[in-house]
Structure formats: C-alpha cells, structure tokens
C-alpha positions as CSV (number, residue, x, y, z in Angstrom):
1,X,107.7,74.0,73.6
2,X,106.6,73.8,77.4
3,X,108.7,75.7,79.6
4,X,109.4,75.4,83.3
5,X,107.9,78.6,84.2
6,X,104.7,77.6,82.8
7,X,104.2,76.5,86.7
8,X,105.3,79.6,87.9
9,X,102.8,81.5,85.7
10,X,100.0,79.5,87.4
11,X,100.7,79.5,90.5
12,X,101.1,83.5,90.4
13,X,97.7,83.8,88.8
14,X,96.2,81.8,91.4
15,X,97.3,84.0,93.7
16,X,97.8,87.1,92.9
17,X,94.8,89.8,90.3
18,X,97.6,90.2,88.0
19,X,101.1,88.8,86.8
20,X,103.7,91.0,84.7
21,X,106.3,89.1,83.2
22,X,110.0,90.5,82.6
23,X,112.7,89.5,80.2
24,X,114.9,90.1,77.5
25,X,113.3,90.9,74.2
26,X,112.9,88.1,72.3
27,X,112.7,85.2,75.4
28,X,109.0,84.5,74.9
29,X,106.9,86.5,77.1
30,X,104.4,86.9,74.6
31,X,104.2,82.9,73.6
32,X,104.3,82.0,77.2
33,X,101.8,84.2,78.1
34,X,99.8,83.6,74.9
35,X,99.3,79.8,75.9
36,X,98.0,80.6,79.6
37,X,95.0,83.5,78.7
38,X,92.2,83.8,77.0
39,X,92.0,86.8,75.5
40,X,94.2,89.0,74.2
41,X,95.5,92.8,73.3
42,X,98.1,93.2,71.2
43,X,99.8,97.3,71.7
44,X,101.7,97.2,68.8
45,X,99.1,95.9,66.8
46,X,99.2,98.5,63.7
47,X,96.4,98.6,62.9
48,X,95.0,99.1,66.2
49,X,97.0,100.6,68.4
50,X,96.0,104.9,67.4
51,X,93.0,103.6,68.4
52,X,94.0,101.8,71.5
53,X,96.2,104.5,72.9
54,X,93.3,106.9,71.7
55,X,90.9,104.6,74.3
56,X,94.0,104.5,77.0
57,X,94.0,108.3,77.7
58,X,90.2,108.6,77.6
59,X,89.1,105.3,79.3
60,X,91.5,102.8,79.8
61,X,89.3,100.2,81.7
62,X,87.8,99.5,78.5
63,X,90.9,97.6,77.0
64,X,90.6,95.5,79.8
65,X,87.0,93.8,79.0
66,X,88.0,90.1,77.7
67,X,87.9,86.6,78.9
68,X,90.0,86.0,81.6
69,X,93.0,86.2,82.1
70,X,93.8,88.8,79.1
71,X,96.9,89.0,78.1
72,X,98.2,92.6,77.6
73,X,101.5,93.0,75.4
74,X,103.7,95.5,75.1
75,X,101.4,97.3,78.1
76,X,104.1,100.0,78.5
77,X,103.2,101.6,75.5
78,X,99.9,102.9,77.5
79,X,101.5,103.2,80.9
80,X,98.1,104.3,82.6
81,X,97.2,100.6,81.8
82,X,99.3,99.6,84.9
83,X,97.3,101.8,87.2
84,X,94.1,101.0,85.7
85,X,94.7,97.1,85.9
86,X,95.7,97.6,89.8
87,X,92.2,99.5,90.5
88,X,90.1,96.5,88.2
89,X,92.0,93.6,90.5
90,X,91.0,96.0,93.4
91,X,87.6,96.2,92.0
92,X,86.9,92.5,91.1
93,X,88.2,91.0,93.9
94,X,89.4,88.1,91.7
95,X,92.6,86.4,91.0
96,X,93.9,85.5,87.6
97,X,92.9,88.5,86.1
98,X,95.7,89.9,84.1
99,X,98.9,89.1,82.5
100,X,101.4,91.7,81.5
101,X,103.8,91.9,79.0
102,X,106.8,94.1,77.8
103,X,110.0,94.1,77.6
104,X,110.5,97.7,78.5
105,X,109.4,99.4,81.9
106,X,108.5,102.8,81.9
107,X,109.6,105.4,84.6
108,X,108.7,104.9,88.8
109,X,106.6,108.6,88.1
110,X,104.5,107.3,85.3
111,X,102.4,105.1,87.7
112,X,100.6,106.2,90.9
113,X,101.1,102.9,92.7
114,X,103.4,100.0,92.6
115,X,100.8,97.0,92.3
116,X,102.4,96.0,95.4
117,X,99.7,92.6,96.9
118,X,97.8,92.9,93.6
119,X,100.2,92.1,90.7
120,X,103.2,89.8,90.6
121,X,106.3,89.8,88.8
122,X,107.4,86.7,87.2
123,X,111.3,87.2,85.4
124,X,111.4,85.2,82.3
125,X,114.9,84.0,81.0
126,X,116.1,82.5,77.5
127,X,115.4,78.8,77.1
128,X,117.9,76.4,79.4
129,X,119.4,73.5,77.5
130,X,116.9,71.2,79.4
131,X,114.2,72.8,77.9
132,X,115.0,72.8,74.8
133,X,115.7,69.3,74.9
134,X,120.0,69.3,74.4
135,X,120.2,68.1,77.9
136,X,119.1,64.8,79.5
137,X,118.0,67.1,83.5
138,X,120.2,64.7,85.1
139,X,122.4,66.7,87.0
140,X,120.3,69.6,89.6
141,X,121.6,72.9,90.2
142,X,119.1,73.2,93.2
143,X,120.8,70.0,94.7
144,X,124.5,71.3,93.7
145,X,123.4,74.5,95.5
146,X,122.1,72.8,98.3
147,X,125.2,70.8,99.0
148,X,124.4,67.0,97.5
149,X,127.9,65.7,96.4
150,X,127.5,62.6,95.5
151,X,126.1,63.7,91.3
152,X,127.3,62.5,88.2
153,X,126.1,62.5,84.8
154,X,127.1,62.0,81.2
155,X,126.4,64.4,78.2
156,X,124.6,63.2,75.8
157,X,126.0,66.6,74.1
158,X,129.3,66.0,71.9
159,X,132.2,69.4,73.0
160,X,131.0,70.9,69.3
161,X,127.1,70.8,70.3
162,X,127.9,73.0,73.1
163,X,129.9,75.3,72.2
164,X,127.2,75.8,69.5
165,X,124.4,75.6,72.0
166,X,126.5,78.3,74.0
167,X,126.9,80.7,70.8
168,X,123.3,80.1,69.4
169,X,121.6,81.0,73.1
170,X,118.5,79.8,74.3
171,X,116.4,82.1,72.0
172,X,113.0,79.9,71.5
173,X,112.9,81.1,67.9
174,X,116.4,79.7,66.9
175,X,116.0,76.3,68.8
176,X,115.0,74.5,66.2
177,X,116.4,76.2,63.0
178,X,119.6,75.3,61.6
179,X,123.0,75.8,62.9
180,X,123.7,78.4,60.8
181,X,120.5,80.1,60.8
182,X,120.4,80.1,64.4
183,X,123.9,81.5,64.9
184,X,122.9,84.3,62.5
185,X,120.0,84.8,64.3
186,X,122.0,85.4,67.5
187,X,124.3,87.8,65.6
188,X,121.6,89.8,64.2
189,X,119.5,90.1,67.7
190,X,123.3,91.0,69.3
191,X,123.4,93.8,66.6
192,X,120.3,95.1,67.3
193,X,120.5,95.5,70.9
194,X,123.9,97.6,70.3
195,X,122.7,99.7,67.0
196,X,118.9,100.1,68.3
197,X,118.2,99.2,71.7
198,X,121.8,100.3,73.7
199,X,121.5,103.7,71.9
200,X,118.9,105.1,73.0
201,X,120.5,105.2,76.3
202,X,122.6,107.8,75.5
203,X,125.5,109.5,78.4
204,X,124.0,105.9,80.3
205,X,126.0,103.1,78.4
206,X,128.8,102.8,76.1
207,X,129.2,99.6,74.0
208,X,132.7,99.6,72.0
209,X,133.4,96.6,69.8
C-alpha cells in the first residue's frame, strides 16, 4: 500500500548520496524502501550473510556494487558499511545512491564520521489510519496546527472500528488481516519487544506488567 513518505523518500534521494531510514521494527522500512531501489542486500540473509560480513571487514565497498539506488537492510549488522557508503557518495559525486535500513543503530564510536551533507535520515512511523484507508483525510492536522478553525468532518469509522484500529496499530502486516489476527498480532509484537528486544537493555529500562 502507498504511503505518504514515499515523497519524502524521493525527494531525500534527490538530494542527498544516501538516505537511512529509522523506525520501529516492524513499520516497513524494508517494503518502503524495497519499492524505491533497484537493487538489493539483504544482512540477515542466512545464507549469505558469513559471507557478507566476511567481505565487510576485508572490503566493504564491494557490497556496495548494484544498480542504483541499493537498498541495504539491516546495515548495522556491518557497521563499517556506514563509513564506507559516506566515502562511495563522496567518491561518485552522485545523488540517489543509497538507502539504509535498520532498525537498530549502533554506537557514536563505531563510525568515523556522521554522514553529515551526504546521507539523510528519513523517520518512518506505523501506518496512519489515512493510509490504510479507515479514514476518509478530511480533517488536516497541518491546518489544526496552523490555526484554521473553521474544520469539520464525519467518521466514516463506527466508536467499535476505532477502538479496534487503536488496539490493532498501524502495523502494515496486520492492516488487512482479520480482527482477531491483527489484535494477536499486536500482542505478540508487544511481547516481543518486552521478552526480547527491552532485555537486552539491561540496568537501562525496566518494563513491569
């Protein structure tokens, strides 16, 4: 399904070598990304990625070579990749170059430079409930925020459809499932982040349910 940063994406590789996109797991980095390159390197790939981190510590540029842009996923995994992209865009001169994905980022003193002027950052969130098609756009928030007062819309949600829509989330994988597979699903990705995700923080955060 299209999403309104789809824009974003392209007007940050039109301008900038590279674009790294942030988010919550599970928001659709990858998918969103996916639809705006041309080629593609998957980290996680199993049955690539010895091999891949193998090539990252002896010569990183060469998981770079692909059509353009290429789409790198889970580039954290390899965290030289982030300098090496930074010297390519430097090197090429070119913009559109790179997209980066991953939904973790590794330490400030695993990377020599910042990518400051060559690689943008572009936050992705959850779906809103315009785009996945449970409300009608009618009402801004850009013109609430910018003062208009005179807006007024009906919803062509019933009170049960949003409380649903507010339990369920706007996941892209559970838009379209059934109610009760989607609630799961947000229950399962909720469990996760605390069992998984939030303990590997440890003495940083402490969840209590």
């Amino acid at each position: 399904m299209p999403r309104l940063c789809d824009a974003d994406l392209q007007l940050a590789l039109q301008s900038s070598g590279a674009v790294l996109i942030e988010g919550a797991k599970w928001c659709g980095k990858t998918s969103t990304a996916g639809n705006a390159s041309r080629s593609v390197l998957f980290m996680q790939d199993p049955d690539k990625s010895g091999s891949n981190l193998a090539i990252a510590d002896t010569k990183p540029s060469l998981l770079l070579k692909g059509e353009t842009p290429r789409l790198i996923d889970e580039w954290q995994m390899a965290p030289v990749l982030w300098d090496a992209v930074r010297f390519e865009v430097d090197k090429r001169a070119e913009t559109g170059q790179f997209i980066l994905t991953g939904s973790a980022v590794p330490s400030d003193h695993v990377t020599a430079h910042t990518g400051t002027g060559r690689i943008s950052r572009l936050l992705l969130r959850p779906m809103s409930l315009y785009e996945s098609l449970e409300s009608n756009g009618t009402v801004s928030l850009r013109s609430l925020f910018n003062g208009e007062t005179d807006v007024e819309a009906i919803s062509d949600l019933s009170i049960e459809k949003i409380a649903f829509a507010l339990c369920r989330g706007g996941w892209p994988a559970s838009i379209k499932q059934k109610e009760t597979t989607a609630l799961r699903m947000a229950v399962d990705y909720v469990e996760a982040v605390i069992n998984y995700d939030v303990s590997r923080k440890k003495g940083i955060l402490s969840i209590h349910l």
